[in-house]
Backbone as JSON, one array per atom type, in Angstrom:
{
  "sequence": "XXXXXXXXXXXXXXXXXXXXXXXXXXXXXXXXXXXXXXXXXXXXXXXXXXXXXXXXXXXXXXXXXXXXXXXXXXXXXXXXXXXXXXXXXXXXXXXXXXXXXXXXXXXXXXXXXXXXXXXXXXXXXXXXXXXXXXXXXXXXXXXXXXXXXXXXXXXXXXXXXXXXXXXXXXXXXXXXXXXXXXXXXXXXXXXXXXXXXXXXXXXXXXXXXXXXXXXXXXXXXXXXXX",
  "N": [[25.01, 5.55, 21.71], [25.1, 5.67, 18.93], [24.69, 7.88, 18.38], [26.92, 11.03, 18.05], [28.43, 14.34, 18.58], [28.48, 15.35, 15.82], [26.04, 14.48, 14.3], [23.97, 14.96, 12.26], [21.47, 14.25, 11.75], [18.38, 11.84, 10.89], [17.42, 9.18, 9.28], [14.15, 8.02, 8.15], [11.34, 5.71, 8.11], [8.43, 4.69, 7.93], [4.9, 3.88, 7.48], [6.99, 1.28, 6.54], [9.46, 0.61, 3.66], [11.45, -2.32, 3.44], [10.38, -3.95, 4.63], [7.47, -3.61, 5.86], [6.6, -3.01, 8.15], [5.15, -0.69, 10.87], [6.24, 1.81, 13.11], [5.37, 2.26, 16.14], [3.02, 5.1, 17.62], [4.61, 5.5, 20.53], [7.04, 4.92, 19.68], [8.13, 7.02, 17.93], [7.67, 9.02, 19.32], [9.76, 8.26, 21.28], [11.8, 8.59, 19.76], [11.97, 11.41, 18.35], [12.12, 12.88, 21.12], [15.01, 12.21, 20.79], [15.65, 14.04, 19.07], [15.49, 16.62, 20.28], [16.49, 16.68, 21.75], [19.56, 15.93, 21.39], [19.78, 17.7, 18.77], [19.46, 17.16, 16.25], [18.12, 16.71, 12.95], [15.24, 14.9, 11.65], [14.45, 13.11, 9.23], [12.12, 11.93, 7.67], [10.71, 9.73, 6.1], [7.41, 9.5, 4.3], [5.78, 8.3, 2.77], [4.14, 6.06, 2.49], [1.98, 6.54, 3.84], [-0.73, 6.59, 3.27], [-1.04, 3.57, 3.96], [-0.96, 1.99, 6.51], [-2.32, -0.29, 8.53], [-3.65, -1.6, 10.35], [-4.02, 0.04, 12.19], [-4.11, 3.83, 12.91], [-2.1, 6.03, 11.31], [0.09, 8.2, 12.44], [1.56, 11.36, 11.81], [5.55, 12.12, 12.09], [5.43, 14.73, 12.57], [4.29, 15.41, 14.16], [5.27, 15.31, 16.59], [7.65, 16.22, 16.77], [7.72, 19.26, 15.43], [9.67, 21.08, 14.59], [12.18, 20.03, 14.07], [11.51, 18.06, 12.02], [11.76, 16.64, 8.76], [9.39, 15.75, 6.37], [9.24, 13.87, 3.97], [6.93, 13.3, 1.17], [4.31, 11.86, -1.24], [2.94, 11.49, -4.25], [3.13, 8.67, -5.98], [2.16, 6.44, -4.58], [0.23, 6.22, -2.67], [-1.95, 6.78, -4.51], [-1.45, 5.7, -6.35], [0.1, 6.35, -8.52], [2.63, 6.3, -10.02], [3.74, 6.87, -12.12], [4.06, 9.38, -12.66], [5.7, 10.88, -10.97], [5.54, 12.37, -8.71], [6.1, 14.51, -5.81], [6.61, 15.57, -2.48], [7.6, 18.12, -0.16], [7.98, 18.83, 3.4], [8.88, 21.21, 5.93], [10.41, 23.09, 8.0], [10.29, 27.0, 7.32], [12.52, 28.11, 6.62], [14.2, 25.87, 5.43], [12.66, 25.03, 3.57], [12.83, 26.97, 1.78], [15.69, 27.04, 1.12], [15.44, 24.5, -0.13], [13.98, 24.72, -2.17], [15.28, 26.69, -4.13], [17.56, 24.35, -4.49], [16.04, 23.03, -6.32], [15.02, 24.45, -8.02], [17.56, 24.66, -9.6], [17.31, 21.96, -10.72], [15.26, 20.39, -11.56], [13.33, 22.34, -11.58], [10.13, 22.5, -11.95], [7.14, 20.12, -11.73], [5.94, 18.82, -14.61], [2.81, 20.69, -16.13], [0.26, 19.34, -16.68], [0.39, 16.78, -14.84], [0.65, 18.42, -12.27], [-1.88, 19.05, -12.16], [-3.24, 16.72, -12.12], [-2.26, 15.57, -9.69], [-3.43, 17.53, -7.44], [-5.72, 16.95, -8.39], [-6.36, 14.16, -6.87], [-5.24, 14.69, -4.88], [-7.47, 16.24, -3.44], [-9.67, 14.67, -3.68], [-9.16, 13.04, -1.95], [-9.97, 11.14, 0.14], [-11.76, 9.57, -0.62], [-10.24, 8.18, -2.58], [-7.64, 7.04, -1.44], [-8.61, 5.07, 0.49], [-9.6, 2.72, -1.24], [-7.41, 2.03, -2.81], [-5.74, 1.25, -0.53], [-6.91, -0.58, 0.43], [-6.88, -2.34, -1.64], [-4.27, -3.1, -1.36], [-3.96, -4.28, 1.07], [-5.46, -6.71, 1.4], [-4.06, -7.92, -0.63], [-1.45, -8.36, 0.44], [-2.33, -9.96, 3.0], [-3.34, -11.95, 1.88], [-0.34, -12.72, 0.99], [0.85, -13.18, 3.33], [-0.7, -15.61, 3.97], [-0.25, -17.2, 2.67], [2.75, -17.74, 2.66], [2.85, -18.76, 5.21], [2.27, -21.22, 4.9], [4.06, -22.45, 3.97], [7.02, -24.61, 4.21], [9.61, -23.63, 3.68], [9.86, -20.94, 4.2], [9.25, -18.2, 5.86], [7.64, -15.43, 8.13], [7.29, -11.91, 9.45], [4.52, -10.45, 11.22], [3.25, -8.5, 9.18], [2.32, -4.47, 8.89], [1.71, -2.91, 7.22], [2.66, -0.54, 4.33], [3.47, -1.93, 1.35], [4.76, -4.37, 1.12], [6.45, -7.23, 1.75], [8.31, -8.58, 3.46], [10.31, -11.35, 3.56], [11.65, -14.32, 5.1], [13.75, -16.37, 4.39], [15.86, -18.53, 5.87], [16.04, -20.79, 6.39], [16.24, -22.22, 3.84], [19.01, -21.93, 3.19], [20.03, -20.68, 1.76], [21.94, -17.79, 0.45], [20.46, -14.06, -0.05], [20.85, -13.65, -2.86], [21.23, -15.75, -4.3], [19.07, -17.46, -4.16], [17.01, -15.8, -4.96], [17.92, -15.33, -7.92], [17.7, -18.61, -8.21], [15.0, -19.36, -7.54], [14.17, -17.65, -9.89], [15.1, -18.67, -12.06], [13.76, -21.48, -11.66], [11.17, -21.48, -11.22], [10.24, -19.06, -12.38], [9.39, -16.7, -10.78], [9.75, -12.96, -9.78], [11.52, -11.73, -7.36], [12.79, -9.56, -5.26], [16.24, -9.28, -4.2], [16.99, -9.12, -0.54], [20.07, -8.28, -0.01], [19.89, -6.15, -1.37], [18.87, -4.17, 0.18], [20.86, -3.59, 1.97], [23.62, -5.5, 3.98], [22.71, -6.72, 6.42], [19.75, -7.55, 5.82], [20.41, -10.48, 4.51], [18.95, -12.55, 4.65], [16.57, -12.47, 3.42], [14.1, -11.95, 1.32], [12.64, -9.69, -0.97], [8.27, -9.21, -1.11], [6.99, -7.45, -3.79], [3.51, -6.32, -3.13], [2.25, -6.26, -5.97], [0.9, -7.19, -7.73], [-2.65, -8.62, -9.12], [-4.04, -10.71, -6.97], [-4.83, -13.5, -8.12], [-2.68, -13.33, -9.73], [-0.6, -13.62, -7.51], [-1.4, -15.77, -6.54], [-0.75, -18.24, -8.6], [2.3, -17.8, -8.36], [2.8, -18.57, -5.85], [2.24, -21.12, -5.87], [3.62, -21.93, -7.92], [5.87, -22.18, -6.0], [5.36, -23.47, -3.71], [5.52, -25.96, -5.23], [8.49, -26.25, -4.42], [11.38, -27.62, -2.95], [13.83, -27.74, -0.23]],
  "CA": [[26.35, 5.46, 21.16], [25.42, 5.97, 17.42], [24.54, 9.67, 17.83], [27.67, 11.42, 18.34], [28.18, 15.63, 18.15], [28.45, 15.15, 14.79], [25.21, 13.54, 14.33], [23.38, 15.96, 11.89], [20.31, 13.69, 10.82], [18.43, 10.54, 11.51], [16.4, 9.09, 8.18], [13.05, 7.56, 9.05], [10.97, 5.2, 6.83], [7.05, 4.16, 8.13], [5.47, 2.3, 6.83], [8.57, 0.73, 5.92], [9.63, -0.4, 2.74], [10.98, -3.07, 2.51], [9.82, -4.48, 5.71], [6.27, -3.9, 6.13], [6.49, -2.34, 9.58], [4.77, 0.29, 11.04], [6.6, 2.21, 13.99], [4.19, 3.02, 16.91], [3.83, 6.69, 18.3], [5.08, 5.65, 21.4], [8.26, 4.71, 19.35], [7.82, 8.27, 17.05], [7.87, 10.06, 20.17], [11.53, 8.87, 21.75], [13.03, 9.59, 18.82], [11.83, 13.26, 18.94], [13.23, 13.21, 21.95], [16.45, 12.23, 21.02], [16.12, 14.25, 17.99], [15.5, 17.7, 20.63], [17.6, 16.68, 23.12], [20.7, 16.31, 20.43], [19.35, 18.96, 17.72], [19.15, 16.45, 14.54], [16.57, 16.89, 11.96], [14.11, 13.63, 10.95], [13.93, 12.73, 7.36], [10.41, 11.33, 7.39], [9.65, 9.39, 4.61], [6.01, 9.09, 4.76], [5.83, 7.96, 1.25], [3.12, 4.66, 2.65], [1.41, 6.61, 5.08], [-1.56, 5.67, 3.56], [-1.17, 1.97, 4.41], [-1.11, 1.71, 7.88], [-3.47, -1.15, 8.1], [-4.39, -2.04, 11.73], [-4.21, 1.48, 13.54], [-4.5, 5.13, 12.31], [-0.96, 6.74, 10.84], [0.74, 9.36, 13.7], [3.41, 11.7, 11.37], [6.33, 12.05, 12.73], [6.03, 15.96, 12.82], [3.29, 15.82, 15.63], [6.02, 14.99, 18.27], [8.55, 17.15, 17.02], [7.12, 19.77, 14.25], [10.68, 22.43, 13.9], [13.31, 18.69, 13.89], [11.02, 17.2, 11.42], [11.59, 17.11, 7.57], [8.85, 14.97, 5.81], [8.87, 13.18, 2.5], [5.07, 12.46, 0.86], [4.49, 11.12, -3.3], [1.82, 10.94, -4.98], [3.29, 7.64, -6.19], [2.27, 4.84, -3.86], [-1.28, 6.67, -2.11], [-3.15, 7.45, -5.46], [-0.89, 4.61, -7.36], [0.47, 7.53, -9.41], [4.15, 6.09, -9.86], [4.92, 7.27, -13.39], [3.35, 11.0, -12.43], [6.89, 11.5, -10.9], [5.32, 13.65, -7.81], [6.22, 14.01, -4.35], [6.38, 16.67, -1.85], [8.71, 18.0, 0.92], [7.05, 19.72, 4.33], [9.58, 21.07, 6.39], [10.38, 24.8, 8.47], [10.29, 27.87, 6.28], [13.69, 28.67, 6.1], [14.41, 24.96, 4.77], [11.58, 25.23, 2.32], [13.1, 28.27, 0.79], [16.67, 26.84, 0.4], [15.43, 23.44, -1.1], [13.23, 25.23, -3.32], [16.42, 26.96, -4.69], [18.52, 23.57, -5.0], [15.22, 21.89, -7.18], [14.7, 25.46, -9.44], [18.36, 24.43, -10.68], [17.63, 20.57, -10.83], [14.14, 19.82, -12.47], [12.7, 23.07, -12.03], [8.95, 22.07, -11.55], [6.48, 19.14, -12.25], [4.97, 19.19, -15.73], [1.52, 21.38, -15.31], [-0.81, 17.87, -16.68], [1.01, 16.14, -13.46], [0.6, 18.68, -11.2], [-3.46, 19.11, -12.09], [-3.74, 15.36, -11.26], [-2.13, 15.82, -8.28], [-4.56, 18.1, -7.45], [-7.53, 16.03, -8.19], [-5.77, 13.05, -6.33], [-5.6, 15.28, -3.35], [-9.12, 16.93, -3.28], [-10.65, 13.07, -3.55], [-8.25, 11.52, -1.07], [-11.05, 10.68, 1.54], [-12.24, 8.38, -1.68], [-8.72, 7.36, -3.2], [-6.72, 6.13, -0.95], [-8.53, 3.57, 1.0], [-9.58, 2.21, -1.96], [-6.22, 1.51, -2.89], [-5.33, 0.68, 0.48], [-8.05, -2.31, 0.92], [-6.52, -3.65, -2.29], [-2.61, -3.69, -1.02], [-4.01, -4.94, 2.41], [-6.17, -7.7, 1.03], [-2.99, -8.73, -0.77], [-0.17, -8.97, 1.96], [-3.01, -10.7, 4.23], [-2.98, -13.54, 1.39], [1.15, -13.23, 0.87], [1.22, -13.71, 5.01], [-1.3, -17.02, 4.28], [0.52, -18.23, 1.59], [3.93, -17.62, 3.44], [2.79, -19.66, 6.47], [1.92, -22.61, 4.15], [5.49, -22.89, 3.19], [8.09, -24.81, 5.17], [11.05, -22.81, 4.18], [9.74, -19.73, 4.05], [8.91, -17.49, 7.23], [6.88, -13.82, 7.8], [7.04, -11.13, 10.37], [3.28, -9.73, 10.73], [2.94, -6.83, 8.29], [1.27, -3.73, 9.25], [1.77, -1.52, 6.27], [2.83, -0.53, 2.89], [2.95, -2.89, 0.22], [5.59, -5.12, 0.62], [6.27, -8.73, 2.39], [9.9, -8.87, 3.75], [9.78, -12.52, 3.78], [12.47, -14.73, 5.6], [14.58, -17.59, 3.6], [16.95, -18.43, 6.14], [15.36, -21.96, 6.73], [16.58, -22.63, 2.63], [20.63, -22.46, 3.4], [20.48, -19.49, 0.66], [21.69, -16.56, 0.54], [19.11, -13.68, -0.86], [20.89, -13.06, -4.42], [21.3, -17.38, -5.22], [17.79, -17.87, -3.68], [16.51, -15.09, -6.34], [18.54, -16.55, -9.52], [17.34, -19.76, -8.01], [13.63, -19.18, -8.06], [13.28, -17.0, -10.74], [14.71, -20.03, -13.17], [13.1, -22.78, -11.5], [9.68, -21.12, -11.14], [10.03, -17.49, -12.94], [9.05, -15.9, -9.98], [10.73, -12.58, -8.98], [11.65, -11.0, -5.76], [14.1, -8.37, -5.15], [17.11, -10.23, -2.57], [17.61, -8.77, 0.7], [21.05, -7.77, 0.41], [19.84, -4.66, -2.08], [18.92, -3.4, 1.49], [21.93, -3.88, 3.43], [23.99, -6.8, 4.75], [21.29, -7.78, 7.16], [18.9, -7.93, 4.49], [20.7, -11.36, 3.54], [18.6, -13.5, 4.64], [15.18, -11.83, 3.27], [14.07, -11.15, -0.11], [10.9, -8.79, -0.57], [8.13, -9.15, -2.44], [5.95, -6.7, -3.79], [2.32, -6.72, -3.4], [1.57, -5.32, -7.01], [-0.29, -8.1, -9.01], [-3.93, -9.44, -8.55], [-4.54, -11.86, -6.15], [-4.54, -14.37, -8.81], [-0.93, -13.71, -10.36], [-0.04, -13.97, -6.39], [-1.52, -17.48, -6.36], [-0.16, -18.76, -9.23], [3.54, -17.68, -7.93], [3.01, -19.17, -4.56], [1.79, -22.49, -6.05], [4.79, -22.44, -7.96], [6.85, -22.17, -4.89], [5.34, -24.39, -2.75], [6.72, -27.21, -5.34], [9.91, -26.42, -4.4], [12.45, -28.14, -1.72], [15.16, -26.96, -0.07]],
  "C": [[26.37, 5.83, 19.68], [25.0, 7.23, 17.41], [25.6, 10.7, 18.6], [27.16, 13.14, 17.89], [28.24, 16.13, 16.63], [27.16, 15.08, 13.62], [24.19, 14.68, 13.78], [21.67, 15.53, 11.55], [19.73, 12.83, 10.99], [17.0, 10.38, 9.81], [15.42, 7.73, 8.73], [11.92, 6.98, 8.14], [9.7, 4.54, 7.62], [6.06, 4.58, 7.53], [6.78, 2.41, 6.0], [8.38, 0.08, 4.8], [11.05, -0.95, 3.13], [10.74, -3.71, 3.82], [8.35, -4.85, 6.15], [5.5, -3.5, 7.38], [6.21, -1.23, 9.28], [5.49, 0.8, 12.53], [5.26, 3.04, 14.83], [4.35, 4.64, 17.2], [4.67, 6.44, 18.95], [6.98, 5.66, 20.71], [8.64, 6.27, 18.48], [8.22, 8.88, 18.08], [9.39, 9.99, 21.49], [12.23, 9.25, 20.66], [12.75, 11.04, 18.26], [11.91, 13.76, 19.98], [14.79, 13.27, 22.16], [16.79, 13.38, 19.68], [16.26, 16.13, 18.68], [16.46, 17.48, 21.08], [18.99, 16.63, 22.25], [20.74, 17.18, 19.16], [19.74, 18.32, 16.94], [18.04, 16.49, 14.06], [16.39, 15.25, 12.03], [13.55, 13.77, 9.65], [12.84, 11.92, 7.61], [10.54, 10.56, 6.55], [8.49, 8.69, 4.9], [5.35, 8.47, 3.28], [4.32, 6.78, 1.44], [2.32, 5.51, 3.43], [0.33, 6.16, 4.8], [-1.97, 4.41, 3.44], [-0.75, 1.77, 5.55], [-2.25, 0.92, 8.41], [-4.33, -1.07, 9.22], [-4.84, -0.83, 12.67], [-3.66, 3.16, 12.64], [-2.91, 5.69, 12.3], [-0.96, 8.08, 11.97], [1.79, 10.29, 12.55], [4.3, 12.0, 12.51], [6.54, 13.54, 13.36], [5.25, 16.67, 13.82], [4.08, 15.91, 16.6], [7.44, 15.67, 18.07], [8.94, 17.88, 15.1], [8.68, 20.55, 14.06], [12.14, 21.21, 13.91], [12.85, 17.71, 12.84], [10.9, 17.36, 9.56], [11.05, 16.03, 6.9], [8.31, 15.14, 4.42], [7.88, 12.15, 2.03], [5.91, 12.45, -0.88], [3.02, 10.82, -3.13], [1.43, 9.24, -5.47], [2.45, 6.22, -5.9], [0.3, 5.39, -3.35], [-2.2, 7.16, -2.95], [-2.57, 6.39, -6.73], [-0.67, 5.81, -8.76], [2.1, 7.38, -9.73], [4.56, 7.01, -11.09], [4.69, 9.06, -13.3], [4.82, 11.61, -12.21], [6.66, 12.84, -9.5], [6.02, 13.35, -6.71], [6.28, 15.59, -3.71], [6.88, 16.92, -0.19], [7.59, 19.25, 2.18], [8.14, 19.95, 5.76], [9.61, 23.3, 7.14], [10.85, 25.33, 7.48], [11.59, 28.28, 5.78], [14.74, 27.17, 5.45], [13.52, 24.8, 3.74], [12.46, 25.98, 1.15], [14.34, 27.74, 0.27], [16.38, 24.87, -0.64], [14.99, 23.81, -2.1], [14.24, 25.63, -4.45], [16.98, 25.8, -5.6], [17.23, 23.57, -6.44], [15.02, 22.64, -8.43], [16.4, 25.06, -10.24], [18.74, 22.61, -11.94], [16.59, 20.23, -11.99], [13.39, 21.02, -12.36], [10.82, 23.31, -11.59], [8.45, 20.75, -12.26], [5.86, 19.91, -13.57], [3.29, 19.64, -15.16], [0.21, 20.2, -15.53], [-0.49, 16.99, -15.03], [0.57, 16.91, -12.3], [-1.05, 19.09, -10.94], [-4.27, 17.42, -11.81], [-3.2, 15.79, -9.93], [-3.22, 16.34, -7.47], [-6.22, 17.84, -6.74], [-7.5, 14.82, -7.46], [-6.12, 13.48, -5.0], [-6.47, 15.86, -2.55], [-10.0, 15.7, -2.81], [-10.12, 12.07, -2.4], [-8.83, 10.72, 0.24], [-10.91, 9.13, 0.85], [-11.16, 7.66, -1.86], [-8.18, 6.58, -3.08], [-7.06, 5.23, -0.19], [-9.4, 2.9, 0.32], [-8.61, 1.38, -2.52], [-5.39, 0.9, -1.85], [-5.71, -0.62, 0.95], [-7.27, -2.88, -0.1], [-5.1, -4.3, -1.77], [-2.87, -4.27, 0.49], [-4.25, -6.62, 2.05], [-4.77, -8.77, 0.38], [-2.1, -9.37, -0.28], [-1.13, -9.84, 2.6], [-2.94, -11.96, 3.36], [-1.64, -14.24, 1.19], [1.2, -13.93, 1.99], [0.63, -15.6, 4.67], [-0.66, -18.08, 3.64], [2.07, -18.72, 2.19], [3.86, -18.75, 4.39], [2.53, -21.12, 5.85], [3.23, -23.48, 3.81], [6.85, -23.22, 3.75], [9.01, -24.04, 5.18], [11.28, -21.44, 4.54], [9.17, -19.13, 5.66], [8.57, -15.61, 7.06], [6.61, -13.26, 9.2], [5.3, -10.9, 10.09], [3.51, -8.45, 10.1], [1.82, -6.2, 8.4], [0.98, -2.98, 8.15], [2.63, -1.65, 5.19], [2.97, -1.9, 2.42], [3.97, -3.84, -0.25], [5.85, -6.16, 1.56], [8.16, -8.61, 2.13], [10.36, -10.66, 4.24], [11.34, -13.24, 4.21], [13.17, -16.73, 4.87], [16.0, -18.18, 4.27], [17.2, -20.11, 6.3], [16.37, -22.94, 5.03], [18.17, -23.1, 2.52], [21.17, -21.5, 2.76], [21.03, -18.32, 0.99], [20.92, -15.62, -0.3], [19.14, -13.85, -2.7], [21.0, -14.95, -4.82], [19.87, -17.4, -5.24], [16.92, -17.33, -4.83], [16.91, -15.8, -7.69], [17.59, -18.24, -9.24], [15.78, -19.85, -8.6], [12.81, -18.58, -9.22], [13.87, -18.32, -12.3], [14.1, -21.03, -13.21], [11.28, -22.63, -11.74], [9.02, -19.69, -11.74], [9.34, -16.58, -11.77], [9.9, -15.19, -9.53], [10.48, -11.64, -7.83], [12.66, -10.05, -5.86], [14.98, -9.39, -3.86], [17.55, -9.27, -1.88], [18.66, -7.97, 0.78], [21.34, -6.44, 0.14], [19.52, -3.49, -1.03], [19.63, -3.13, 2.64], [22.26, -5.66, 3.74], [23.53, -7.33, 5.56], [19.93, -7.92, 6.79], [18.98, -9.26, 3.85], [19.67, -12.36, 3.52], [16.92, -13.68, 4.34], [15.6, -11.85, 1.4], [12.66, -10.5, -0.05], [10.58, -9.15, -2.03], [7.29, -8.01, -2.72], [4.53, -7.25, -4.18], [1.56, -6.02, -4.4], [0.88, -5.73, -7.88], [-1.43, -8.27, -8.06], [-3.28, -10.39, -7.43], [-3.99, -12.96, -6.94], [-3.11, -14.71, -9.57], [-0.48, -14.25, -9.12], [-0.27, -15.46, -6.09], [-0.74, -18.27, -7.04], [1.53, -18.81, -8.92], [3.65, -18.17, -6.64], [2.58, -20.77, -4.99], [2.85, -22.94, -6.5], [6.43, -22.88, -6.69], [6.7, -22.86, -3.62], [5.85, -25.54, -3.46], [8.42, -27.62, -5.45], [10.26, -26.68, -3.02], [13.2, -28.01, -1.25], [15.73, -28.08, 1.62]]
}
């Protein structure tokens, strides 16, 4: 019912931010069926791919390579945020007209940026599951810490680097719950609702400090009551 003749596009986010989910193939591969069978492209964003913790990353453009337009970054898989990279992989005659829009927008990456890149992507055997053990290692202690905490509640997280954590138990909604915690205990979260109206009852956190900042912010938050 939601893909009418109309229906030019379907945008596609695994690992998920702000969730933490990973979509299986088997799930990858009906919606490149629905994406032949009604001729809509797939916005990819593969932006996490490498954090797929438990089972080996599928793209989306294996199960339907000429419906598939996927969005990578340097950002998140080489921890390169301020670099400003990313990179579009899509059929040739969409290549050529994005290329167009971006020569009137930004033109290109600075040439220091795009020689890391480079060296980011030559080493990426090394790189990225380096960086991947640390954002795993983290969520696996958010999840422990999470479960410790009456009000609080946690889907299992497979991937990227963020803990969609469940506050519904509190009475809050996401944006008090935030104000709430970040005066009582300075701890912040992003609230739920910045993702949509069924976002309310979530706030995410990110897994971007040590270990040890993560303790200290869950200690504070277990002395709270709700």
């Amino acid at each position: 019912a939601a893909i009418t003749d109309k229906t030019k596009a379907l945008i596609l986010n695994s690992p998920n931010n702000p969730t933490g989910a990973v979509f299986s193939p088997e799930t990858f591969e009906k919606i490149a069926n629905l994406a032949k069978k009604h001729d809509f492209f797939i916005l990819s964003d593969e932006v996490y791919d490498g954090f797929s913790f438990y089972e080996p990353f599928v793209p989306m453009a294996k199960f339907a390579p000429e419906h598939t337009i996927t969005f990578g970054s340097m950002s998140k898989n080489f921890a390169m945020t301020g670099w400003r990279l990313g990179y579009m992989i899509a059929p040739t005659y969409l290549n050529e007209a994005a290329k167009i829009i971006n020569e009137g927008i930004t033109y290109s990456a600075p040439s220091p940026s795009q020689r890391a890149a480079i060296y980011a992507l030559n080493h990426s055997e090394t790189l990225i599951p380096t960086v991947a053990e640390t954002f795993q290692k983290r969520l696996e202690y958010i999840s422990k810490r999470v479960e410790e905490i009456p009000y609080l509640s946690l889907h299992p997280l497979k991937g990227s680097i963020y803990a969609f954590i469940n506050i519904s138990k509190t009475g809050m909604d996401s944006v008090s719950f935030t104000e709430y915690i970040l005066k009582e205990t300075q701890v912040l979260v992003i609230p739920g609702l910045a993702f949509g109206e069924s976002g309310d009852n979530y706030v995410r956190l990110a897994a971007t400090q040590d270990i040890s900042v993560l303790e200290e912010a869950f200690n504070r938050l277990a002395k709270l009551t709700f």
